[in-house]
C-alpha positions, 0 to 999 in steps of 0.5 A: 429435384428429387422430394428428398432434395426439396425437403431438405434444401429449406433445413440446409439454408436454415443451418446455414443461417444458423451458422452465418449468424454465429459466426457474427455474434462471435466475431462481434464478440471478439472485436468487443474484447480486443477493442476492450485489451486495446483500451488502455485507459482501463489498465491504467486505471485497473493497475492504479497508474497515471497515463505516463506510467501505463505500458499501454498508452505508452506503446500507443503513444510510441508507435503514433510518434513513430509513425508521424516521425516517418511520415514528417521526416520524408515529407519535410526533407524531399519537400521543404528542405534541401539541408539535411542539417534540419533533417538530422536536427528533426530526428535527433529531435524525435530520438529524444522523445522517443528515449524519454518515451521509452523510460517511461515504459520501463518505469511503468514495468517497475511499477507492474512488477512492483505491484506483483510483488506486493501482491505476492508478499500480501498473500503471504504475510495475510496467510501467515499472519492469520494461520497463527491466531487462527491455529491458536483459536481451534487448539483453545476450542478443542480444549474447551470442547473436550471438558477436560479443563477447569474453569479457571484453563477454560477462562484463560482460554477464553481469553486466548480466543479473544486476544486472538480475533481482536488481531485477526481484526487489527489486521485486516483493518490495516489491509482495509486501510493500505487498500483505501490510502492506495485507491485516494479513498481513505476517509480522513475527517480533519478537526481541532483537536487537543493533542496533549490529552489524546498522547497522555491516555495512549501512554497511560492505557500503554504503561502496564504493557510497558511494565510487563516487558520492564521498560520505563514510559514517560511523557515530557509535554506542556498541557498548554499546548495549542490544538492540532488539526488532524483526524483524532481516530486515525492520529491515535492509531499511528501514536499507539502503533509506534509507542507499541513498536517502541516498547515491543522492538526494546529488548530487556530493561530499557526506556520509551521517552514521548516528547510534544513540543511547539515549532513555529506553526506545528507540535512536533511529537518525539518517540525515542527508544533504547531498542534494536535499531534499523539496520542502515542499508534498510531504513529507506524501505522502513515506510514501504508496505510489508517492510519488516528489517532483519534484525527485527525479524529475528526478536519479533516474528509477529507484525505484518510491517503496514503500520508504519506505511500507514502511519506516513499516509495519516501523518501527510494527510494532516499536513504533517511530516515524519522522519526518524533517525536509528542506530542498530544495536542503540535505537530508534527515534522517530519524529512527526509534526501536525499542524497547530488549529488555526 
């Protein structure tokens, strides 16, 4: 061995080891990341899907099943059985676990695609919905900064500025509330509470809005009316939010009638308008996230179509129901119950 060849040889192994011991981190890497993509408990739970809606854990299932099949299948006919009537029995058997298994799958692709599409939508109606106020803000601003307006414009455009933030806020708070009634982490704090004083300050606060777009609000209700149980703040919100799209969906001189009522173990509330109406090939998506139907499109291009979504998840929280029922051209009326306070 030369000197050259001596010095070397230790350099050599050490980069050999260097490499060997790469070449482990890295394969110890990747098994951590494909066991990781073969976990299907996370995706589950990363796309907010039961186990028998997960595309993962089904195909899991399937080619266990399918596995098993075989196997069973070949040891039950050549070795318990010589009629093939079983056997056939046995794989119609399997074939309708497996079809069933398969349905699942597809319904787990609906729910994928769904949730794809809703996030397409968010990005859309959240960039929109927030361009307009936005844009209407730095126009207010640049007019201020610019010196060129009286007091009384510059007033006004204050005005603008905070009308403006205050539903920058109201959106993102429905957002804040679509995402935590979707991941079961919505806060709802129950009590008794009295549901005639609560509906009679949201008209009273409702009646100059009302009159601006020249629409009579009245209240039929009995102030003897038995406490409900339900969160007061959330239940608050959902009465503003349809008495608001009663009177904003009402087109010219028109009336916006709430009626509170005693049923048997529950107050039913009624909010009826002589506005627009719901199309009815689209009043089974009208408590889907985003939904905003045609012809309300065409009079009010404002409204990111969450308020009602929201308002079905607090109205179920609290033990209630809501329904309605509408005739494009005629109006809508919609109905709920909470439950009387024990």
């Amino acid at each position: 061995m030369s000197i050259r060849t001596y010095w070397l040889a230790p350099i050599r192994g050490s980069k050999l080891l260097s490499f060997l011991f790469c070449g482990i981190i890295a394969t110890r890497m990747e098994a951590k990341v494909l066991l990781q993509k073969l976990n299907p408990f996370k995706e589950c739970t990363e796309y907010n899907l039961s186990i028998w809606q997960c595309p993962s854990f089904i195909f899991l299932v399937l080619g266990l099943v399918n596995i098993a099949a075989m196997i069973g299948t070949y040891l039950i006919a050549n070795r318990y059985t010589d009629q093939p009537e079983i056997t056939a029995f046995i794989v119609i058997g399997i074939s309708l676990f497996i079809f069933i298994t398969a349905h699942s799958i597809t319904d787990g692709f609906d729910k994928l695609a769904q949730a794809n599409k809703m996030k397409t939508e968010f990005v859309s109606i959240a960039s929109h919905q927030l361009r307009t106020p936005l844009s209407s803000i730095r126009w207010s601003l640049n007019l201020i900064k610019d010196g060129k307006c009286s007091q009384a414009d510059n007033a006004t455009f204050i005005g603008l500025i905070q009308e403006e933030t205050d539903r920058m806020i109201r959106l993102i708070n429905d957002l804040l509330d679509v995402s935590r009634i979707e991941m079961g982490k919505n806060t709802f704090i129950p009590r008794q509470t009295n549901i005639y004083v609560l509906v009679q300050k949201i008209v009273n606060n409702s009646s100059l809005y009302a009159r601006a777009n020249n629409i009579i609000l009245q209240l039929e209700a009995s102030e003897t009316l038995p406490n409900v149980y339900t969160d007061p703040d959330k239940i608050s919100l959902v009465i503003q939010n349809l008495i608001d799209n009663a009177i904003k969906y009402t087109k010219g001189k028109g009336e916006v009638k709430i009626t509170l009522a005693e049923e048997r173990k529950f107050i039913k509330a009624t909010i009826q308008d002589t506005g627009v109406g719901i199309p009815q090939n689209q009043q089974k998506h009208i408590f889907q996230k985003f939904f905003r139907s045609d012809n309300i499109m065409k009079h009010q291009t404002i409204g990111t179509g969450l308020g009602l979504f929201i308002a079905k998840a607090v109205i179920e929280q609290s033990g209630g129901q809501v329904w309605f029922e509408s005739e494009e051209g005629r109006g809508t009326t919609f109905y709920f119950t909470l439950p009387v306070y024990k």
